[in-house]
ZAKOLLUM-343970 format. One line per 5 residues: for each residue x, y, z of C-alpha. Coordinates in pm, whole numbers, always signed. Each point is the difference from the previous one (the first is absolute). Last residue first. Layout:
<recs>
X,Y,Z | ...
</recs>
This chain:
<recs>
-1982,+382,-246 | -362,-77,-148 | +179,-200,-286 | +249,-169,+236 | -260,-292,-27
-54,+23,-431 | -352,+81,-100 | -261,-323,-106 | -39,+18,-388 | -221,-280,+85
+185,-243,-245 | +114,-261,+196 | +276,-242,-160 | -55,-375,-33 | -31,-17,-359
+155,+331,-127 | +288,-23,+197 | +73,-420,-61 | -37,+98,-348 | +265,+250,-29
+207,-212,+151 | -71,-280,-221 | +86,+200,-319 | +326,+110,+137 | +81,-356,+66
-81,-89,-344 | +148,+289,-110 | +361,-155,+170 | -69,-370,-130 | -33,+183,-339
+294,+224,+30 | +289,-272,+132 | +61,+102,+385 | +249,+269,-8 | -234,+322,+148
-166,-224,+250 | +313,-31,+214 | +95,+369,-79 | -400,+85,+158 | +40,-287,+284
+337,+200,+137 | +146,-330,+166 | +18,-84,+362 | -190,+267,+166 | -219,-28,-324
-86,-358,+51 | -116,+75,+369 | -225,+281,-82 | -168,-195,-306 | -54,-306,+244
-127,+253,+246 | -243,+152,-252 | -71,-364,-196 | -79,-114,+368 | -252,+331,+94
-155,-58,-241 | -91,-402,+12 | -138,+131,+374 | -280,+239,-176 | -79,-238,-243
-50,-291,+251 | -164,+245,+227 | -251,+148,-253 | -290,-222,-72 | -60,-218,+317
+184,+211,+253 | -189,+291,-109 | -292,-104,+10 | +20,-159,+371 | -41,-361,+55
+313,-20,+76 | +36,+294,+282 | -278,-170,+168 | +144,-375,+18 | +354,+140,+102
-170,+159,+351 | +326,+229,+161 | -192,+155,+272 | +260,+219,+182 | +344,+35,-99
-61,+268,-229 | -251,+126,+252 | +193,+288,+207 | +193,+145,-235 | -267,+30,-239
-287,+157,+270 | +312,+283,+63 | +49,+72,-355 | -360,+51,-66 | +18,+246,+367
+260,+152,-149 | -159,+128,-343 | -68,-169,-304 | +270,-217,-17 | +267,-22,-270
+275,+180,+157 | -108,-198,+350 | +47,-308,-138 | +273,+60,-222 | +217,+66,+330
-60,-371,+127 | +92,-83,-404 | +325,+151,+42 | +104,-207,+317 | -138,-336,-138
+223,+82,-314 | +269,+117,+255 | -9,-325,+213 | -50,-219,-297 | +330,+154,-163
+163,-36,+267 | -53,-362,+79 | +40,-83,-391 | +391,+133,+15 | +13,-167,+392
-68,-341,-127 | +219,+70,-325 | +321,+59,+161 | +181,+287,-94 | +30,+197,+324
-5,-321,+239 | -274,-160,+146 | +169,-205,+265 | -218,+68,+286 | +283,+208,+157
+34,+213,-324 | -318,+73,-30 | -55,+178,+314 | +360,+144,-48 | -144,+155,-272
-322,+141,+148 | +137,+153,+313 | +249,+159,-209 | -285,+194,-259 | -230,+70,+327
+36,+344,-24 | -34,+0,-393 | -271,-226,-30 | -238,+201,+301 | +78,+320,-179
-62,-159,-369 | -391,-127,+144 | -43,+318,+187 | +56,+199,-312 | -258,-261,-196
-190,+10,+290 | -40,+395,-42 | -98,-12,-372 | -292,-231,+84 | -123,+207,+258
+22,+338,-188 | -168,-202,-304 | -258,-112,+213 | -73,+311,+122 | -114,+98,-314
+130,+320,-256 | +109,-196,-218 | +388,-168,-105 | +241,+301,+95 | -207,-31,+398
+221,-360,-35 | +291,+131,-150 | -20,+322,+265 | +24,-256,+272 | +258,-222,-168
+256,+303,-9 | -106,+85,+383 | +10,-293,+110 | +380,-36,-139 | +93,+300,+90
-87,-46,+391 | +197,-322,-23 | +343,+163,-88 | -105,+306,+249 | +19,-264,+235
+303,-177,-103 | +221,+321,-62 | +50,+143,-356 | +160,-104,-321 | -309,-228,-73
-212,+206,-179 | +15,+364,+81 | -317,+195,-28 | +163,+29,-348 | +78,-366,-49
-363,-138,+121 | -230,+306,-233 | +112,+74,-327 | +268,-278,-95 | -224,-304,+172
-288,+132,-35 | +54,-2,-347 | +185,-349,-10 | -311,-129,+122 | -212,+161,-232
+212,-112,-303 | +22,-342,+158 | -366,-103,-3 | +158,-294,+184 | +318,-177,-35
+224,+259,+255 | -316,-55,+243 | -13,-366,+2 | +397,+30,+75 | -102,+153,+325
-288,-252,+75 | +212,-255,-36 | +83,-304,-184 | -119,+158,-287 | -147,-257,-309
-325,+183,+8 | +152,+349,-102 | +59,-168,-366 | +217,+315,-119 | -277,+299,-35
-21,+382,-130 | +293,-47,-311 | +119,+331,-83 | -197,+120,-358 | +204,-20,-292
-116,+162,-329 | -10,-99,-393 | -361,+18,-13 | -61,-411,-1 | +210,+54,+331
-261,+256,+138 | -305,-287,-34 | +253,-234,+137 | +46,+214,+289 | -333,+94,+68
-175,-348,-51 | +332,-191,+227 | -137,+320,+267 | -337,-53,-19 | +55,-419,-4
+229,+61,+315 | -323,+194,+149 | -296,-227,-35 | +242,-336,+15 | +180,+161,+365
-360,+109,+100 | -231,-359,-100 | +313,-199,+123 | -39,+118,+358 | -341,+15,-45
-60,-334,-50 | +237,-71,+295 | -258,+198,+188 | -316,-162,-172 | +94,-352,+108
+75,+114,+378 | -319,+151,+10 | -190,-286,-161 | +196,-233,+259 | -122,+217,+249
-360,-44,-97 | -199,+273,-179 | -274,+242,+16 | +211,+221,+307 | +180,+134,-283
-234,+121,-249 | +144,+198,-245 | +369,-145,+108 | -168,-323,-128 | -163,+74,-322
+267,+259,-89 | +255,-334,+13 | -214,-205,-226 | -29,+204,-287 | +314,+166,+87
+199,-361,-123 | -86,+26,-359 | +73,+389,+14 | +313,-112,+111 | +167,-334,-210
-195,+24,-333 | -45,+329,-57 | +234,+188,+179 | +327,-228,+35 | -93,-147,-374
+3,+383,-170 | +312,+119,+177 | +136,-344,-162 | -101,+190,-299 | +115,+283,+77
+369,-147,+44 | -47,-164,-343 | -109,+289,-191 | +303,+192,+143 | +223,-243,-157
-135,-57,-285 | +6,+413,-74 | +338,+13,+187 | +143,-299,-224 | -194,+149,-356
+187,+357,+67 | -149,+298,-118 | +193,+311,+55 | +10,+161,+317 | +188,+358,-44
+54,+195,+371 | -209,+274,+97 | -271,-164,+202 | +297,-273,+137 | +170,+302,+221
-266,-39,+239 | -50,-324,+54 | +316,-108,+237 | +145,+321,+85 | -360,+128,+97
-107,-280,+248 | -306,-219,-108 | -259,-119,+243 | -105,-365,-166 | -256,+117,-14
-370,-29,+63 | -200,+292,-214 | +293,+119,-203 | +213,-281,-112 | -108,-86,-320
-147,+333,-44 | +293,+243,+1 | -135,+249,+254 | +264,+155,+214 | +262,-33,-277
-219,+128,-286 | -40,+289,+193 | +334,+45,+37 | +49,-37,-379 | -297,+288,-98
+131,+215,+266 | +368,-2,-153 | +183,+165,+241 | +124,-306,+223 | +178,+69,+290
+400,-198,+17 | -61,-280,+224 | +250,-129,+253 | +43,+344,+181 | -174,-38,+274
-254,+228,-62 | -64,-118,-376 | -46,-376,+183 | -256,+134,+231 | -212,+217,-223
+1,-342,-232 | -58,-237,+339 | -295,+187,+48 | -109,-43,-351 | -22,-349,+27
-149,-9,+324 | -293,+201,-86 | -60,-250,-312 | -26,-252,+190 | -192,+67,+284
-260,+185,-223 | -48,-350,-197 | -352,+57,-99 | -156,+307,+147 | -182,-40,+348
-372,+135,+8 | -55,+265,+209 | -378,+1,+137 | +91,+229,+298 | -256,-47,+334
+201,+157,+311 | -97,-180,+301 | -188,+193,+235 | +187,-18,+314 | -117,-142,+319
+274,+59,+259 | -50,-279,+296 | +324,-86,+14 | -16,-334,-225 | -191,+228,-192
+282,+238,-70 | +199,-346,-143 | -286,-38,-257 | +21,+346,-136 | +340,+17,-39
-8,-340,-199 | -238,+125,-202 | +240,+332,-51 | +273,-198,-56 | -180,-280,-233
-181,+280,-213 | +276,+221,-75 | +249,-299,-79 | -46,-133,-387 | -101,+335,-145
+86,+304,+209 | +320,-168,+128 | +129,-59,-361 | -43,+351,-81 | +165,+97,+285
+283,-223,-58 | +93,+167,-360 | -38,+332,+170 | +242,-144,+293 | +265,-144,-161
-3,+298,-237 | +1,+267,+308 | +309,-205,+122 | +205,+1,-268 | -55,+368,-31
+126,+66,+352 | +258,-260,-24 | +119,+164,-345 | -31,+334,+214 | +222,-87,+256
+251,-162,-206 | +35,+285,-202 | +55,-39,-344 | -311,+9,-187 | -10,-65,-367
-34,-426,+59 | -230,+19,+274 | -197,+275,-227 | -63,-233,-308 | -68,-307,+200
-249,+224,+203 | -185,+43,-334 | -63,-285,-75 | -66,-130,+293 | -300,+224,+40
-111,-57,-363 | -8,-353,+26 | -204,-39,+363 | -235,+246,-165 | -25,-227,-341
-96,-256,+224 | -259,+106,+118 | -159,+180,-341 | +15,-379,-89 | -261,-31,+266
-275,+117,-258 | +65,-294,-228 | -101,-311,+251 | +117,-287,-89 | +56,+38,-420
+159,+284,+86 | +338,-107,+160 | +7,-201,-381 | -61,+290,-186 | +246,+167,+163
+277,-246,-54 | -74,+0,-361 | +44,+358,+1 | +304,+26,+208 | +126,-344,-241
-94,+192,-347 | +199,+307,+132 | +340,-194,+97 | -31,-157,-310 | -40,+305,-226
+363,+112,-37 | +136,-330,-85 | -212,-50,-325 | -310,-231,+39 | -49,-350,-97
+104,-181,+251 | -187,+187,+279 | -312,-25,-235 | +13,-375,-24 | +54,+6,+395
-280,+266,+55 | -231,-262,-205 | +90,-303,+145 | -62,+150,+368 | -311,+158,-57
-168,-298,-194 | +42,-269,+263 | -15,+257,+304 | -342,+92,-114 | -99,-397,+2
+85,+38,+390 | +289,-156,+221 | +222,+267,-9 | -253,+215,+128 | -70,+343,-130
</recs>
């Protein structure tokens, strides 16, 4: 079920009103169910995917936290890892390694019949692996007593706000909210409906607004001028960050109205001044993931230089093949490792750089420098995330300079119907980013005389329906 979608406009009011309604003891029920009927909207026999994945962390919770040898808990920590895994491998990586197999046999003259599997990937598998991975993990470590009640872990692994695209939820954080009392409060219910709202505005009106022309270009590549190219990939740029943020402000608020707290997923990753501080703003729950599961225990940064850099790539790596099973997404994650290796080494170099051309650590000129460089940086890397394949990539790289005809991009449809609305979004979004990293715009709101603040309500609302784009087009990190 989409957000997004006239089912998602009854579903949601109704499982709230019944939430609210219901005696303590039934909640946790009413959400599994509710949460299932949502997974199944998609596609409903893939639910009996998920509840696999469920069951066999389950019940290695149980056991890591009964067994006392450490040699055993690894053992069984290990053979849940890599159940859960293997079902993940089967359905997102099965065909791409064995294609890929196939293809680099030719290269030695080895002509392999290429395996022909029609698996369709489930919603949000990513996700929702990851999630209860870092459950079996958690209970091994110690951090996270096993839960017994099936019905509650469940619940856990597939609450429905969050469950197809995150944010990636860590036990002691969500857990422990199924069984706790959440009464109805009107400042979490406004509150909540606020933050999904603005969910609302970053999907409709800012990025689905702005895929209509971006999958028209990166479609077609080699169709358009650079300056079309170059157009389409800061397009993009916004069209992901808008696409996902508004997922994650939907799922949070829409958990909010329910009385829980979901970790925040973004912090305004656009305003880095470097690529390393891009990555602690974006999709944060995955990064801090790989981050705590993967970088500290191959050993971070308390090792020597080389084995220091050789984590890193590896980390980003397995982000990148963690986002499809493309190429692409193995390229794209590498740069992003080579981009923080190549910042980190030349960290000095850099500073005194700036300091001899007078561009001092708090000075604005080097403030917006930076954070030019690692916009430009980040959207070099969107290129190849959001391309087809490498040799798309490749054409884009090597015309955005190339061909840059103004009178044909305006005559264009797009430019004549959509670009004013699609650039007066993206302002109200930054203007709405920049007022709330000074004040919080919802408490701001919240004391503004009652009529004035309605009205403003009101006009929201409007501005959504009006210049929204009701496709029912399917979230970005949707096929993650």
């Amino acid at each position: 079920m989409l957000f997004n979608s006239m089912e998602f406009a009854i579903f949601f009011p109704l499982v709230t009103a019944l939430y609210f309604l219901l005696p303590q003891r039934w909640r946790v029920q009413l959400l599994l169910a509710a949460s299932c009927l949502f997974y199944m909207a998609f596609i409903p026999a893939y639910i009996l995917i998920l509840i696999v994945t469920i069951l066999i962390d389950y019940v290695a919770g149980i056991y890591l936290e009964r067994v006392q040898d450490p040699k055993q808990k690894k053992i069984l920590l290990w053979v849940s890892i890599l159940s859960t895994c293997t079902v993940l491998f089967i359905f997102k990586y099965f065909g791409f390694f064995t294609g890929s197999f196939v293809g680099l046999a030719g290269l030695f003259g080895w002509h392999l019949p290429r395996p022909i599997i029609g698996i369709i990937l489930p919603i949000g598998l990513s996700f929702h692996t990851f999630q209860s991975l870092s459950y079996v993990v958690e209970v091994y470590r110690g951090n996270q007593k096993a839960e017994h009640n099936f019905i509650v872990y469940a619940t856990y692994v597939m609450f429905f706000p969050q469950l197809v695209a995150g944010p990636i939820e860590r036990p002691q954080n969500l857990l422990h909210q199924f069984r706790e009392w959440h009464a109805f409060h009107y400042a979490d219910v406004a509150a909540g409906l606020k933050r999904m709202g603005w969910g609302f505005f970053k999907k409709l009106v800012v990025a689905d607004r702005l895929a209509l022309y971006v999958n028209d270009v990166y479609g077609a590549p080699r169709s358009f001028n650079g300056l079309q190219l170059t157009l389409a990939t800061f397009f993009f740029a916004y069209q992901i960050y808008c696409d996902f943020s508004g997922y994650s402000d939907i799922a949070i608020g829409a958990a909010q109205v329910l009385g829980f707290r979901l970790m925040e997923n973004f912090n305004t990753p656009y305003y880095s001044m470097s690529v390393s501080e891009f990555w602690r703003r974006w999709h944060i729950s995955l990064s801090t993931w790989f981050r705590d599961y993967v970088y500290v225990p191959l050993g971070g940064n308390r090792v020597s230089k080389n084995r220091h850099i050789l984590n890193l790539m590896i980390t980003f790596t397995v982000s990148g093949l963690w986002h499809g099973a493309n190429w692409t997404y193995v390229i794209w994650g590498f740069l992003n490792g080579l981009y923080l290796i190549i910042g980190w080494l030349t960290k000095d170099v850099r500073n005194r750089f700036w300091n001899a051309v007078g561009f001092h650590e708090h000075t604005l000129a080097r403030k917006a420098t930076m954070l030019l460089s690692t916009f430009t940086l980040t959207c070099i890397a969107w290129i190849i995330f959001r391309a087809r394949n490498m040799n798309d990539a490749f054409y884009v790289f090597t015309h955005l300079a190339s061909g840059w005809n103004f009178h044909q991009i305006a005559t264009e449809q797009f430019f004549l119907r959509q670009l004013p609305v699609a650039f007066a979004a993206i302002l109200v979004l930054e203007i709405g980013q920049l007022w709330n990293s000074v004040v919080s715009v919802p408490a701001f709101v919240g004391k503004i005389p009652t009529v004035a603040r309605w009205t403003l309500y009101a006009s929201f609302i409007m501005t959504i329906v009006m210049f929204g784009i009701y496709k029912q087009t399917q979230f970005i990190y949707f096929q993650f």
